[in-house]
PAZAPA-4460 file (N, C-alpha, C; in steps of 0.05 Angstrom, whole numbers, plus 32768, in hexadecimal, padded with zeros to 4 digits):
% residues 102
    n_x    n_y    n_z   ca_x   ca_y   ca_z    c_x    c_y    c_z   seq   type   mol
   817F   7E6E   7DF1   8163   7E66   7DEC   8161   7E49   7DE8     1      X     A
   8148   7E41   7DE2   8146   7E1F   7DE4   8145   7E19   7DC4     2      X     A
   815D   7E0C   7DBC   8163   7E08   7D9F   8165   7DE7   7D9F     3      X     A
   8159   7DDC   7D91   815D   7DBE   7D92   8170   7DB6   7D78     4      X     A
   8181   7DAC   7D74   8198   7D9E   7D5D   8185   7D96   7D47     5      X     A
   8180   7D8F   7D33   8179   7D82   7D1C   8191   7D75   7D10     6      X     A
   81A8   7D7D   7D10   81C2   7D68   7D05   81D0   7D70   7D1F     7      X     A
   81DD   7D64   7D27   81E7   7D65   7D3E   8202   7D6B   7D30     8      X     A
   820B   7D5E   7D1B   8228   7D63   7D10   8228   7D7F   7CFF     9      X     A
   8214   7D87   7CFA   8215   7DAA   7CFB   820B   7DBE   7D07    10      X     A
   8223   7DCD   7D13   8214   7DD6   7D2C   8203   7DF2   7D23    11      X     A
   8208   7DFA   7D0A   81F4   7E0D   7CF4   81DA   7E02   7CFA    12      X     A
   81DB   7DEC   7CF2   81B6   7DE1   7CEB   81A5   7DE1   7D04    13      X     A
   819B   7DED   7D08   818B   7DE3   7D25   816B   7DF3   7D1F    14      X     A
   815F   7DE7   7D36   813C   7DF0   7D2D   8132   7DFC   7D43    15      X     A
   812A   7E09   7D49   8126   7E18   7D68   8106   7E0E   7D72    16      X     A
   8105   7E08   7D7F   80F6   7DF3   7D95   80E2   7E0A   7DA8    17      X     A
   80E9   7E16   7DAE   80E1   7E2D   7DC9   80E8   7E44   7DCF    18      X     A
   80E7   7E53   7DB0   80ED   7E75   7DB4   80D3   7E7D   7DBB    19      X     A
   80D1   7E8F   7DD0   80BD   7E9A   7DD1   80BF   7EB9   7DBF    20      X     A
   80AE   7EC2   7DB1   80AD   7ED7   7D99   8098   7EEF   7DA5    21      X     A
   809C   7F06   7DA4   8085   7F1F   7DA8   806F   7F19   7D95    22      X     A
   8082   7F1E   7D80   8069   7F14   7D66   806B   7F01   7D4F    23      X     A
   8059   7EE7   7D5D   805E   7ED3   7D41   805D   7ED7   7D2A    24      X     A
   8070   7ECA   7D21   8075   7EC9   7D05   805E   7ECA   7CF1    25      X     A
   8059   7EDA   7CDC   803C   7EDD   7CC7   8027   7EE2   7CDB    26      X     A
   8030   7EF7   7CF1   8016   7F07   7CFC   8016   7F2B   7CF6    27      X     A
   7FFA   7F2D   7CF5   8002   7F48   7CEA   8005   7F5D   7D06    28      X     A
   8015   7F78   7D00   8020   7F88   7D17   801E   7F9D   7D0E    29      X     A
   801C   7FB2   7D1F   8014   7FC8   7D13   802B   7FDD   7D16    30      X     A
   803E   7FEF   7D09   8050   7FFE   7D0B   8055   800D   7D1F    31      X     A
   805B   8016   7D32   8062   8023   7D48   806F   8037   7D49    32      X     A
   807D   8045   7D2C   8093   8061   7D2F   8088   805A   7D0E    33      X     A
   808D   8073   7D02   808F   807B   7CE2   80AF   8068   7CD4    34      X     A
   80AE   805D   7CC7   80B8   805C   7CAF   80BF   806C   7C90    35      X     A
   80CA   8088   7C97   80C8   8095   7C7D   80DA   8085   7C63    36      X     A
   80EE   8078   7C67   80F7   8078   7C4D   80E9   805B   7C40    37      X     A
   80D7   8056   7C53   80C1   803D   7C42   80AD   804D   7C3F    38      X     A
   809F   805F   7C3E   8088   8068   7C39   8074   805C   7C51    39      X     A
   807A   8057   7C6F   806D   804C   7C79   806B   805E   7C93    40      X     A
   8055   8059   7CA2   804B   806D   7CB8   803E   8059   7CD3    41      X     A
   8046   8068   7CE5   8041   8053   7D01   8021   8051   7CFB    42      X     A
   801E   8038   7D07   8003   802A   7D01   7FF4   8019   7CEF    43      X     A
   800C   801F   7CD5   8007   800F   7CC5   8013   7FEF   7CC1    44      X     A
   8002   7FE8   7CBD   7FF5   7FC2   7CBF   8007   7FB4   7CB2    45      X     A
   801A   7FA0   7CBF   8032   7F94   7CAD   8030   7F74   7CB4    46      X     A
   8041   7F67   7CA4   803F   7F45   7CB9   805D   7F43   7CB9    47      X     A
   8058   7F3A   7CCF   807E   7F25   7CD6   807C   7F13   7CC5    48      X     A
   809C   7F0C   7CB3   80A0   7EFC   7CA6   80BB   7EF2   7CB2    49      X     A
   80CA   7EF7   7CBD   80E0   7EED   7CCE   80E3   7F01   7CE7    50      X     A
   80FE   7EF4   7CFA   80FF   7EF8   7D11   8119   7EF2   7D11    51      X     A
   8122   7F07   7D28   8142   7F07   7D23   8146   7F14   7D44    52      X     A
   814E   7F00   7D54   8151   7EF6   7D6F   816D   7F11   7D76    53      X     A
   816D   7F1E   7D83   8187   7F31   7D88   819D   7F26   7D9C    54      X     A
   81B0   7F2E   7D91   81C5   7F26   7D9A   81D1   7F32   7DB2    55      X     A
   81C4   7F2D   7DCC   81C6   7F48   7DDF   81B8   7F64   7DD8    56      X     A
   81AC   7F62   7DC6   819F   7F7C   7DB3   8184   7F7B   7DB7    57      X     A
   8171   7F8A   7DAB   8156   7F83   7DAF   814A   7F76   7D8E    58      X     A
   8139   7F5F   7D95   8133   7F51   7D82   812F   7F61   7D6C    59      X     A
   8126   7F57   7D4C   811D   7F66   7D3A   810A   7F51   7D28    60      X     A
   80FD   7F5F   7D17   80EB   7F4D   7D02   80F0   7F5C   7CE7    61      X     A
   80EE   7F49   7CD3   80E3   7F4D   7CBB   80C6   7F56   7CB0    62      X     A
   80BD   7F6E   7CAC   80A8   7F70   7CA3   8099   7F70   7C89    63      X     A
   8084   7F65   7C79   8074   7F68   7C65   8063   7F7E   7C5D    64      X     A
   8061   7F8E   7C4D   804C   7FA2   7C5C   8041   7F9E   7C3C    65      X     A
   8023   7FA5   7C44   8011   7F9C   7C25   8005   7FB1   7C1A    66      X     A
   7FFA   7FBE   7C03   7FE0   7FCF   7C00   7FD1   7FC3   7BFE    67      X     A
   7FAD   7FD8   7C01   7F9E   7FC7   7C02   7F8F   7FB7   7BF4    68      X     A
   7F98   7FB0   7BD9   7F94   7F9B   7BD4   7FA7   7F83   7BDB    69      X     A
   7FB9   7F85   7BEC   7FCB   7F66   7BED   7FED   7F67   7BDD    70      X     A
   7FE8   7F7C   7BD6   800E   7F82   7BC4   801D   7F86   7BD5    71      X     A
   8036   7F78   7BD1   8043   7F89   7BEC   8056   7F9E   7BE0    72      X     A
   805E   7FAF   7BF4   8060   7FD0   7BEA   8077   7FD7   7BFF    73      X     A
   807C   7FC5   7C0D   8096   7FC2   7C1E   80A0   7FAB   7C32    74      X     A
   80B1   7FAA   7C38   80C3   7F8E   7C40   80DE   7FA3   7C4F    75      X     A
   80D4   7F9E   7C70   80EA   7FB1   7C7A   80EF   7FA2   7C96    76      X     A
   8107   7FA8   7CA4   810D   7F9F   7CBB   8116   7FAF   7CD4    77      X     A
   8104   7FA6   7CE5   80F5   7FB2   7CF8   8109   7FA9   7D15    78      X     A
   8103   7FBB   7D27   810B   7FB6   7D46   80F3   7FB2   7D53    79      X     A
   80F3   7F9D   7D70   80DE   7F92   7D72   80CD   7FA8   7D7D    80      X     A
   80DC   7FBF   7D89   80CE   7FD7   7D91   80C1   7FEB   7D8B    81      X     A
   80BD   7FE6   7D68   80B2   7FF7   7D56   809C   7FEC   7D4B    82      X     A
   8091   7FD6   7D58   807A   7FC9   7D53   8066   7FC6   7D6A    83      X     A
   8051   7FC3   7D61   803D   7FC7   7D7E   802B   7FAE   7D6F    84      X     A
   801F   7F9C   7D80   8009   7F92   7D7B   7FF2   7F99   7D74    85      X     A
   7FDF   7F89   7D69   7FC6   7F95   7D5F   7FB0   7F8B   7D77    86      X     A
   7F9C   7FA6   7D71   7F89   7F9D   7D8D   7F6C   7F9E   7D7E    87      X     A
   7F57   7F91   7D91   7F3D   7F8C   7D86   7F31   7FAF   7D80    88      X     A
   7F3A   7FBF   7D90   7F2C   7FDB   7D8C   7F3C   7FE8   7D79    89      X     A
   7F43   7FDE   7D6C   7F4E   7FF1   7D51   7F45   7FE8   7D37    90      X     A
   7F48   7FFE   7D23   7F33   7FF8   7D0A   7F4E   7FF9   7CF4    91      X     A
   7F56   7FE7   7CDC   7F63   7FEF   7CC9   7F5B   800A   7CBC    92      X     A
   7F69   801B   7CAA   7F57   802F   7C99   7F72   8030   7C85    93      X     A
   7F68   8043   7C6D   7F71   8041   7C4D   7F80   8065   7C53    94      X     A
   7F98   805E   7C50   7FA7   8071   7C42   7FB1   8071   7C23    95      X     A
   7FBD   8089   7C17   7FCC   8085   7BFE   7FE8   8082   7C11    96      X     A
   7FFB   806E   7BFF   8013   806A   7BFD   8028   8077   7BE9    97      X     A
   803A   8086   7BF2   8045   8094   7BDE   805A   807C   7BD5    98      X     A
   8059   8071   7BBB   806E   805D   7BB4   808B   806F   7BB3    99      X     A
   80A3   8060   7BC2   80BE   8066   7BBF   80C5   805C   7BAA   100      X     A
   80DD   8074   7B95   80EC   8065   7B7E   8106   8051   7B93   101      X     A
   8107   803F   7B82   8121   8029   7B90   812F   8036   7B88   102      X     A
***
């Protein structure tokens, strides 16, 4: 991919210039398959917080997921295939969340 150097004398450090991403980073996405051991169910509304490029593999993300007031209620990591975009014809709606013990 197109990675541009930031220290050239470490070849760790670098800043990536021209990844193209499914879903930018801090956009929200909506679940695509159930999540049972997060208490989470396809459809429900998460944001990318990182991105993790596959290695011959298929990409993955970090997800945030909130209740509805704004708490977050899970932090899980996702395959890029288990996420679908959000579209203008769909409506958010309020479920209960069953909280998991850690």
């Amino acid at each position: 991919m197109g990675y541009r150097r930031v220290d050239e004398t470490n070849p760790v450090c670098h800043a990536d210039t021209q990844r193209i991403v499914k879903f930018p980073l801090y956009s929200r996405v909506a679940l695509a398959v159930d999540l049972p051991g997060a208490g989470l169910r396809r459809g429900d509304v998460a944001i990318t917080v990182e991105y993790y490029e596959g290695d011959g593999s298929e990409n993955g993300y970090d997800l945030e997921v909130f209740n509805a007031l704004g708490h977050t209620v899970a932090v899980v990591n996702v395959l890029e295939s288990q996420l679908e975009a959000l579209r203008d014809d769909e409506l958010l709606t309020v479920r209960h969340h069953e909280l998991t013990a850690a």
